[in-house]
N, C-alpha and C positions, 0 to 999 in steps of 0.2 A: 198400630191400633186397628183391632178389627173394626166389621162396622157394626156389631154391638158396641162398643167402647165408643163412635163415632154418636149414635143413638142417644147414650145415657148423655154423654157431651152433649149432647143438641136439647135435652130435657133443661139442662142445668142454663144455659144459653139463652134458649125460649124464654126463660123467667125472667134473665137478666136483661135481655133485651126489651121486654116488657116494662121492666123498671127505671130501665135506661131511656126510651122512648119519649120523647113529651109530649103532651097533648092523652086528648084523649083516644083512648083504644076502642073503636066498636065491635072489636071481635073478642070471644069468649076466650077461657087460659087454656081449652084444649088447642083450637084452631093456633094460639100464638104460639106455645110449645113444638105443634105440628110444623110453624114456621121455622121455628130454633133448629129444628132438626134439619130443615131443606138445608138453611143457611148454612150449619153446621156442615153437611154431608158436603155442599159447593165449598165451601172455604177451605176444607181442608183439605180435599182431594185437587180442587182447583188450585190450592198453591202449592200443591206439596209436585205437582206435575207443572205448576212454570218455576218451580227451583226457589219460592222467596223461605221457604222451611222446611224441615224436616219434622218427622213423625215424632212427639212427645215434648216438643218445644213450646213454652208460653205463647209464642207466637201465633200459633194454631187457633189456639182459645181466644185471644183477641179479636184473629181473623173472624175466625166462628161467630163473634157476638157482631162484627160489624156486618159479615152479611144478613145475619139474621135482622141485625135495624134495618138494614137495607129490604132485603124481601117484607118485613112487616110496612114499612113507609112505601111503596111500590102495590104493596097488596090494599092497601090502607087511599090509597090516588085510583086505583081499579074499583074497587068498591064501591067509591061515590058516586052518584045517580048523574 
């Protein structure tokens, strides 16, 4: 997967992770998409080079939405005063 195809992934991710997330969200759905996409870019490249997946596996997409919880709850502990 290029990383257009990595991109679009991270769109689809960013939402999901939005939806997934509990509580409330104080950042807007570009900035959390923005996030999907970091998450996305790290999860997949980050596991595809320590070996837990390969390119085109479900696994990926999972991956993808957990780091994206992760950097939204991380970005979401940074942001409070």
């Amino acid at each position: 997967m290029g990383i257009l195809g990595t991109i679009l992934i991270g769109l689809l991710v960013g939402v999901v992770a939005r939806i997934l997330k509990p509580g409330e969200n104080s950042m807007g759905w570009i900035m959390t998409i923005l996030l999907g996409i970091g998450g996305s870019v790290v999860a997949t490249y980050g596991g595809q080079a320590l070996g837990i997946y390969r390119a085109g596996q479900a696994a990926g997409f999972i991956g993808a939405v957990v780091g994206a919880i992760i950097l939204l709850i991380v970005f979401g502990y940074l942001k409070k005063p």
